[in-house]
Residue frames relative to the residue before (quaternion, step in Angstrom):
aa qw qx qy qz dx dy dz
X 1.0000 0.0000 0.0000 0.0000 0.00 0.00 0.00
X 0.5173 -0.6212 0.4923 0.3227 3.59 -1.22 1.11
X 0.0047 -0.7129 0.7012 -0.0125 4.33 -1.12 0.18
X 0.4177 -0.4790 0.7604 0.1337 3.35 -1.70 0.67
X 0.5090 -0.5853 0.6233 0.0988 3.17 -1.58 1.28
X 0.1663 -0.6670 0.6555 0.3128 3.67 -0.72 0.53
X 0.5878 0.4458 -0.5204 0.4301 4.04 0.11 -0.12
X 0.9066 0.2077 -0.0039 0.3673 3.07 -0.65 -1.69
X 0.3759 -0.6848 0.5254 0.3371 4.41 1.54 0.21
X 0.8241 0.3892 -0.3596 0.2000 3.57 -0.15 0.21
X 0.7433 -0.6019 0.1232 0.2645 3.36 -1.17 1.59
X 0.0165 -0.8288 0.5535 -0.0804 4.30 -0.52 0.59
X 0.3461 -0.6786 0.5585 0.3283 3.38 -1.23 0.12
X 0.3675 -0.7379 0.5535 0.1187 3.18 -1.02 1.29
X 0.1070 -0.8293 0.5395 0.0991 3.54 -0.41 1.08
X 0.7257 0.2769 -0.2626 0.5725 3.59 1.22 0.72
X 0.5868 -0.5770 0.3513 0.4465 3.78 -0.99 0.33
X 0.6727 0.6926 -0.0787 0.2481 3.11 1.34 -0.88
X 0.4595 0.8279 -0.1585 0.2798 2.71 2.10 -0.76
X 0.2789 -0.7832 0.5543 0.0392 4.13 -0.47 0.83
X 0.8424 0.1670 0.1369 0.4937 3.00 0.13 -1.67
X 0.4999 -0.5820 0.5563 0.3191 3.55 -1.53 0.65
X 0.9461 0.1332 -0.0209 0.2946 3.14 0.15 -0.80
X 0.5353 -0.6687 0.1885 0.4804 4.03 -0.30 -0.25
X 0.0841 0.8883 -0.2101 0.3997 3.02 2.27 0.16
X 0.8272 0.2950 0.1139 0.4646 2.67 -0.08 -1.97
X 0.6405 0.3173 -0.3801 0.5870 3.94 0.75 -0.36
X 0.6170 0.5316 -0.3617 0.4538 3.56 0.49 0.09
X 0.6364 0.4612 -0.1616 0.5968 3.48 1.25 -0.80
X 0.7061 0.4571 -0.2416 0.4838 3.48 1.23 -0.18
X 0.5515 0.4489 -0.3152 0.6284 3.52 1.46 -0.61
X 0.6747 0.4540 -0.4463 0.3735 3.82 0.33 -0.65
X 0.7609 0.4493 -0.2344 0.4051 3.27 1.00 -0.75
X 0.4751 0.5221 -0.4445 0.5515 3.77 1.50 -0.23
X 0.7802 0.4900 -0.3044 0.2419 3.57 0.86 -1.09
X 0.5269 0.6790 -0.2813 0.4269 3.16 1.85 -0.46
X 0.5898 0.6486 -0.3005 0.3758 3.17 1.48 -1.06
X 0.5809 0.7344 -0.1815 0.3004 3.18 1.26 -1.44
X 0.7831 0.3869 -0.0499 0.4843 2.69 0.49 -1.96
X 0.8283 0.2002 -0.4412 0.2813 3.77 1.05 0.65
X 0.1354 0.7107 -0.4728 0.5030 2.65 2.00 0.98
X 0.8454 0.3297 -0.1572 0.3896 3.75 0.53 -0.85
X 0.5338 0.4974 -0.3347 0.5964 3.34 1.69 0.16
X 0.6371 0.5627 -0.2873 0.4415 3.48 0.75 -0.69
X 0.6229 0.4345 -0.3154 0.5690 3.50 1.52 -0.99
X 0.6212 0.6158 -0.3273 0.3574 3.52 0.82 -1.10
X 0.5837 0.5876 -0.3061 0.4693 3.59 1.29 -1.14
X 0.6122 0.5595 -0.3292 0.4514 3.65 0.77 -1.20
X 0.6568 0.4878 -0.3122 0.4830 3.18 0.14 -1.68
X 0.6559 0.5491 -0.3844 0.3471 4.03 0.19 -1.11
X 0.9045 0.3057 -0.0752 0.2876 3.11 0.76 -1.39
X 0.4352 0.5046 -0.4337 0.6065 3.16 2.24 0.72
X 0.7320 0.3534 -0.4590 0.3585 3.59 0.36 -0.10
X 0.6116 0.3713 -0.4045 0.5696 3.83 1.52 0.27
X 0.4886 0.4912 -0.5477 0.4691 3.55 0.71 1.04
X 0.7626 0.4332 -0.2548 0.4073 3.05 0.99 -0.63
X 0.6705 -0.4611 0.2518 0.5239 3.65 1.31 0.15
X 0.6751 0.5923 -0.3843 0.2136 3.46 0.25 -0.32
X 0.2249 -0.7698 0.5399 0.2556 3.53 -0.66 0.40
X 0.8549 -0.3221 0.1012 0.3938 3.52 -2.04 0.20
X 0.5742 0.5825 -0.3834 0.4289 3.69 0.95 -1.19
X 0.7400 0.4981 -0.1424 0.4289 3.47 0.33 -1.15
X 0.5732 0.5382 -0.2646 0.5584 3.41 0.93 -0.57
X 0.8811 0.1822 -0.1367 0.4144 3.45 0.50 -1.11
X 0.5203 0.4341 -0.5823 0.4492 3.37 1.18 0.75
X 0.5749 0.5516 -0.4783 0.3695 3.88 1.00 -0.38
X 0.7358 0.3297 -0.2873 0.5171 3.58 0.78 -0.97
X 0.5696 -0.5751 0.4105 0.4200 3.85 0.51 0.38
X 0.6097 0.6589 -0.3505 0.2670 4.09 0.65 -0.30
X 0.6516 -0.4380 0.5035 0.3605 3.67 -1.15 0.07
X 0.3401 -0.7516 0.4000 0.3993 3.25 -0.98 0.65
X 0.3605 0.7634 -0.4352 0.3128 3.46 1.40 -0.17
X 0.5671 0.7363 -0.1329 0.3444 2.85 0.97 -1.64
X 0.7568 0.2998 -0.0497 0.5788 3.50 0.42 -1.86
X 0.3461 0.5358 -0.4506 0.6246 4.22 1.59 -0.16
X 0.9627 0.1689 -0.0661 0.2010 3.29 -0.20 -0.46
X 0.3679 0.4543 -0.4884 0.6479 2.88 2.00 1.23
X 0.4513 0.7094 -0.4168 0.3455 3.45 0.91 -0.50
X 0.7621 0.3809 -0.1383 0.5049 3.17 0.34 -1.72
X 0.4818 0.6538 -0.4039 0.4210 4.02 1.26 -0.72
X 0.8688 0.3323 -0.0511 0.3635 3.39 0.56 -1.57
X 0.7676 -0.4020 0.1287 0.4824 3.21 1.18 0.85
X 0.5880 0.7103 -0.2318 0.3099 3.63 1.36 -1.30
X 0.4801 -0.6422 0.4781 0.3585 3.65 -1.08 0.52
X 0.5558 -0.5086 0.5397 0.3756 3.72 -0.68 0.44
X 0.5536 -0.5877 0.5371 0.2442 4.03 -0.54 1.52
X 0.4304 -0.6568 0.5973 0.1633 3.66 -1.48 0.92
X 0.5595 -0.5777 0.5497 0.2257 3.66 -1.39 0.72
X 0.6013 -0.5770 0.3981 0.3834 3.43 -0.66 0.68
X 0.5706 0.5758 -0.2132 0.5453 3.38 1.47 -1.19
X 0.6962 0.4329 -0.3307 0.4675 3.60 0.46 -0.67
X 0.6890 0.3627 -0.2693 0.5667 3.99 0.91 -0.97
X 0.6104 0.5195 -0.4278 0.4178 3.86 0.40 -0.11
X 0.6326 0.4582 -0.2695 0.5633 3.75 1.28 -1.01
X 0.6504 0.4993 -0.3248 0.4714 3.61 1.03 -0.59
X 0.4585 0.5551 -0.3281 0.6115 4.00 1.36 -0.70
X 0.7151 0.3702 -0.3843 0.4515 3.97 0.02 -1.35
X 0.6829 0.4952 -0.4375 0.3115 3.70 0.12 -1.74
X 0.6885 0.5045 -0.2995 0.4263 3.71 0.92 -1.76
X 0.8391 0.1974 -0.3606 0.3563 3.73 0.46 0.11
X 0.3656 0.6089 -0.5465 0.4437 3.24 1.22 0.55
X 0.7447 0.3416 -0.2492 0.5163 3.91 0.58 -0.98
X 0.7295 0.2618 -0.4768 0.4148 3.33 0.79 0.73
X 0.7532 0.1738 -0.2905 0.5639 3.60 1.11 0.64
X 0.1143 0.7316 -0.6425 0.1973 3.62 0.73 1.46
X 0.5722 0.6472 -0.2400 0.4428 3.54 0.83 -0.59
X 0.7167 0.3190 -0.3017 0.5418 3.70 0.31 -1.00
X 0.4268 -0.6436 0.6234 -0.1228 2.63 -1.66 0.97
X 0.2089 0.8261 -0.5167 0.0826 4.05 -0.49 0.93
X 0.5462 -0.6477 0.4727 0.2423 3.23 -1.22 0.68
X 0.4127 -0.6660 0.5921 0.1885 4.08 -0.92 1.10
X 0.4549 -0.7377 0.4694 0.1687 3.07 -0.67 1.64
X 0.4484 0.7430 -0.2064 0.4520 3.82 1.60 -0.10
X 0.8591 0.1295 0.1405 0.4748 3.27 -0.04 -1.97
X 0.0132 -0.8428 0.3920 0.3686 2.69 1.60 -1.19
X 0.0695 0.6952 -0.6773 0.2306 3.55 0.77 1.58
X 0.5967 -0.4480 0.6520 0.1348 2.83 -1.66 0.39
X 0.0372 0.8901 -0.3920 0.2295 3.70 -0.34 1.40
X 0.3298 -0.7447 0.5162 0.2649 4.05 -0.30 0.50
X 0.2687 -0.6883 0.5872 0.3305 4.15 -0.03 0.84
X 0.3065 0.6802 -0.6552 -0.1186 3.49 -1.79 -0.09
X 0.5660 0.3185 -0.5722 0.5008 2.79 0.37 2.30
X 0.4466 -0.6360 0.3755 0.5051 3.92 -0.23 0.88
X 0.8402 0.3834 -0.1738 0.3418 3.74 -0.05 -0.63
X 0.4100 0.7760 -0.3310 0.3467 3.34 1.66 0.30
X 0.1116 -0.8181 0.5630 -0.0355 3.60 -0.46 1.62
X 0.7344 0.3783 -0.3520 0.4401 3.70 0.97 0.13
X 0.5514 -0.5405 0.4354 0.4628 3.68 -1.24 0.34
X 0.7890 0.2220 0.1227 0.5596 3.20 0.68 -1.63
X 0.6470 -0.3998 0.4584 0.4598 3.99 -1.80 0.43
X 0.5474 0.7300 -0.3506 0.2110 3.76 0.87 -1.39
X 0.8381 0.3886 -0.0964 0.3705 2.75 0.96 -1.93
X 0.6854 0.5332 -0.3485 0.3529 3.00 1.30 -1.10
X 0.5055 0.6087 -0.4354 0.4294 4.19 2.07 -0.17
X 0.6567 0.4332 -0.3873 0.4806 3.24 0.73 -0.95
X 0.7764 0.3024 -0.4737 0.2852 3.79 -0.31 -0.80
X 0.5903 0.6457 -0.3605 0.3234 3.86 1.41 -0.10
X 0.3656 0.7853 -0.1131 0.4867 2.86 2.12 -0.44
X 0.6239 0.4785 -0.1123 0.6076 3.12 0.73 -2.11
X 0.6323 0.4644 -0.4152 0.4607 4.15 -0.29 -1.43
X 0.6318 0.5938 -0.4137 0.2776 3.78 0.44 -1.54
X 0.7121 0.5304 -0.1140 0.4456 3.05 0.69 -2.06
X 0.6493 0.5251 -0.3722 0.4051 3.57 0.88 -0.48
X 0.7099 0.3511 -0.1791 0.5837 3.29 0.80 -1.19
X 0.6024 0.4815 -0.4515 0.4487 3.98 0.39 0.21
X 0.6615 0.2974 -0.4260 0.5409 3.66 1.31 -0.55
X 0.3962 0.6213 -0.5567 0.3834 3.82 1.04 -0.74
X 0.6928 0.2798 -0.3931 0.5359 4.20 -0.23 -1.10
X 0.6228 0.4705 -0.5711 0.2542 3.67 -0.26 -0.74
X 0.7099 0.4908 -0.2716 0.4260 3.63 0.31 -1.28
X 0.7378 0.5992 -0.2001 0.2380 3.26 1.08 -0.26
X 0.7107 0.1298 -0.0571 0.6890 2.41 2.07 -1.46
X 0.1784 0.8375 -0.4436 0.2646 3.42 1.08 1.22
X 0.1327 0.8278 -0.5451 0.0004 3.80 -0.74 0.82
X 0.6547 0.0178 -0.3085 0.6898 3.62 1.22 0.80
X 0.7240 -0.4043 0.5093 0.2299 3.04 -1.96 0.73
X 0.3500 0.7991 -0.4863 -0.0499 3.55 0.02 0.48
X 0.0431 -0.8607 0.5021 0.0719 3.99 -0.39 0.39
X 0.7585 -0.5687 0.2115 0.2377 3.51 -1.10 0.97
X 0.5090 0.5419 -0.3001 0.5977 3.48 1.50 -0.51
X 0.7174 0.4109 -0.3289 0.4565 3.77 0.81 -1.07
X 0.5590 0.6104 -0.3016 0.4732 3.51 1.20 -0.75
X 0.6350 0.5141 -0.2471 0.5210 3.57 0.56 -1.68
X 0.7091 0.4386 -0.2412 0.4966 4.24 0.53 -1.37
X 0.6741 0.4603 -0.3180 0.4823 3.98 0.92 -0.54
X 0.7676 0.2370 -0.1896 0.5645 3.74 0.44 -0.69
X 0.4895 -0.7233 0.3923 0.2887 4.13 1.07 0.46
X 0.5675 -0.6845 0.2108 0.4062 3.30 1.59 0.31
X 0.8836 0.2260 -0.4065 0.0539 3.01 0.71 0.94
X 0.7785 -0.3848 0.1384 0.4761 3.27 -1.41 0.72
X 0.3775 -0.5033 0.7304 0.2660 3.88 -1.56 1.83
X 0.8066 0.2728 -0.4836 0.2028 3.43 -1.17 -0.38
X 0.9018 0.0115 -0.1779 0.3937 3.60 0.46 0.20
X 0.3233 -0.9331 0.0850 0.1323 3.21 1.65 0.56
X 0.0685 0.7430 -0.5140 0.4232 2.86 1.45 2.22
X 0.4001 -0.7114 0.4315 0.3842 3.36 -1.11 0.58
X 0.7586 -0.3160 0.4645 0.3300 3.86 -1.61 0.32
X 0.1340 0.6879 -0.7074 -0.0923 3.75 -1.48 0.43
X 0.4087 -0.7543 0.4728 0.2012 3.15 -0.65 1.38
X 0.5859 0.5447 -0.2362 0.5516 3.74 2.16 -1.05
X 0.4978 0.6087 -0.4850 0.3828 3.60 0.89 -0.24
X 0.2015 0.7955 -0.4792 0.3114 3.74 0.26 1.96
X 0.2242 0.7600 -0.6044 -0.0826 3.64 -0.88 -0.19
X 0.3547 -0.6480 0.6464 0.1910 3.25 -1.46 1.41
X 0.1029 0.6791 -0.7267 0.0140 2.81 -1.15 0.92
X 0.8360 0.1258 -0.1021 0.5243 3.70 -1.02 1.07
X 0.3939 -0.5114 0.4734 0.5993 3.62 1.53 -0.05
X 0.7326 0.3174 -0.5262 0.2926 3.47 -0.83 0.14
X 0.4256 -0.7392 0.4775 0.2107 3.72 -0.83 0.85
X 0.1044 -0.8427 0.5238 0.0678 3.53 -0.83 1.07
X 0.4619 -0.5728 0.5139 0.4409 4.17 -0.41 0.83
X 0.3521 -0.5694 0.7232 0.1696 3.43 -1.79 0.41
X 0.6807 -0.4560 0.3464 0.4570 3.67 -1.50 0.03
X 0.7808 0.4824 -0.2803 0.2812 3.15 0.94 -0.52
X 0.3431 0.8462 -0.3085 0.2666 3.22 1.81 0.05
X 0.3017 -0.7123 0.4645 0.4311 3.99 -0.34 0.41
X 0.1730 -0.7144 0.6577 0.1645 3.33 -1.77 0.30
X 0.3681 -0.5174 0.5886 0.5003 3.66 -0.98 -0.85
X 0.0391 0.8525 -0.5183 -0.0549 3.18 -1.60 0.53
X 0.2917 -0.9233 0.2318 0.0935 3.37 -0.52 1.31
X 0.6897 -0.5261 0.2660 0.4205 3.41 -0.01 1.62
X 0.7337 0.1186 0.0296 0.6684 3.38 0.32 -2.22
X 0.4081 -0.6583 0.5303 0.3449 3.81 -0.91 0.09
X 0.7597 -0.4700 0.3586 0.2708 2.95 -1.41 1.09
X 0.7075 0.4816 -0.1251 0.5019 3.19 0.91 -1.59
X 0.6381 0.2883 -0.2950 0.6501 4.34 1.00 -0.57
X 0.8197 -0.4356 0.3017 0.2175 4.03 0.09 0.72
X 0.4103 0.7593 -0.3987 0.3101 3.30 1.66 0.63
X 0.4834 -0.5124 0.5397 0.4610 3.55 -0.99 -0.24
X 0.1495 -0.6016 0.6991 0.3564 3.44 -1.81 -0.23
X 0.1563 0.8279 -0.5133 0.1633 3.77 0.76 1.75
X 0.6206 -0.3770 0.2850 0.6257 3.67 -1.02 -0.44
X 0.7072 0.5181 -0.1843 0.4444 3.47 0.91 -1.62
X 0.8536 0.1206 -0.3646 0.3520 3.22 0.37 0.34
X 0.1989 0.6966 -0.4645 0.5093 3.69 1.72 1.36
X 0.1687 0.5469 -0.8200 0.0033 3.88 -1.45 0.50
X 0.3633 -0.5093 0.6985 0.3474 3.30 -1.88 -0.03
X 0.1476 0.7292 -0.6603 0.1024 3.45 -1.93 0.55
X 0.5301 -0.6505 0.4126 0.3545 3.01 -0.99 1.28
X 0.8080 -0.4623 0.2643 0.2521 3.59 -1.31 0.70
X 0.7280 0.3160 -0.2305 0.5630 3.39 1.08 -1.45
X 0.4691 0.6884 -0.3554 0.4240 3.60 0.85 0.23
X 0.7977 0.3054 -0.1323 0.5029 3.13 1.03 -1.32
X 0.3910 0.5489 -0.4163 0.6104 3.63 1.74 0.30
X 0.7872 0.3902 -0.3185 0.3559 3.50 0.20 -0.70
X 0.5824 0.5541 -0.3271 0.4968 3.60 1.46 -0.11
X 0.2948 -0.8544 0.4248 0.0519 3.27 0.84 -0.78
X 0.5527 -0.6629 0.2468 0.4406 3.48 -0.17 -0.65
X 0.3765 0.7212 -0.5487 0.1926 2.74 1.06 0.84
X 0.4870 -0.7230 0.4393 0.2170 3.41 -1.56 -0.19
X 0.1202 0.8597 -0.2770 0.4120 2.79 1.46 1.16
């Protein structure tokens, strides 16, 4: 029986009922072109689908474990489908700081430190400077380290008596003490590493006494470098 090509319109003998096309050409030229159809029939759905699940909050990670893809992948439908390329955590945190600096360039707060007089650019920021906020963390330390002493104190013990009992020097690494190991700075004298301290076996703070037996002398940066441990 005679048939019309659907590709190319011209007349053949169909040697089945089934027949379409004249030639293999032409069914080939038809699948490429059903397949083309497809594939933006499915991009077009794929776009949608993209741009309801970033209406709806989600970002790239999340996107591409829901739709099973790379995040590259969904990075680069992103930019396909019209969409700005997704900020860096780094990029939306500096954007958070700038927006509340220009809404509180103006206020004005006192350093819980120096009390200077200071411009904040963090919402919860109580110090002018790193300086202050080391020293007053410093200071709290020293409170609560003499807080346990008075507490769990059972002789009187002080650093001269300590420094005169062990001849000054330091058990954990057994250099001698400098009582001159000072620097003025601003007039106010600060210990060097090499300065003596007291130091407690068990810390004060993990259930020690502040007894003889459980007192050594050591130089300062020593006893920073121990820490609390119980070592």
């Amino acid at each position: 029986m005679n048939r019309i090509c659907v590709v190319c319109g011209k007349e053949f003998q169909a040697k089945t009922d089934r027949a379409k096309y004249c030639c293999k050409e032409c069914s080939l030229h038809s699948r490429y072109k059903r397949t083309n159809e497809q594939i933006k029939i499915d991009n077009e759905n794929l776009k949608k689908q993209l741009l309801d699940l970033y209406e709806n909050g989600m970002n790239d990670r999340q996107i591409a474990e829901q739709i099973g893809k790379c995040i590259e992948w969904v990075r680069d439908k992103r930019i396909e489908i019209g969409l700005p390329r997704q900020k860096s955590k780094k990029q939306r945190e500096k954007e958070r700081l700038d927006k509340w600096r220009e809404a509180f360039k103006n206020e004005r707060r006192i350093c819980k430190r120096c009390k200077a007089e200071f411009s904040p650019v963090r919402v919860h920021q109580l110090f002018c400077c790193p300086d202050c906020q080391r020293r007053h963390s410093h200071q709290v330390h020293d409170i609560e380290r003499k807080r346990l002493e008075r507490q769990q104190a059972i002789d009187d013990i002080s650093l001269d008596a300590v420094y005169q009992k062990y001849g000054g020097i330091c058990y954990l690494c057994g250099e001698k003490c400098d009582y001159q190991a000072v620097r003025v700075y601003n007039g106010i004298p600060h210990p060097l590493g090499n300065y003596p301290s007291r130091e407690h076996i068990v810390p004060l703070s993990k259930g020690g006494l502040h007894t003889w037996n459980n007192v050594r002398l050591a130089h300062i940066r020593c006893n920073a470098r121990k820490g609390v441990s119980c070592g």
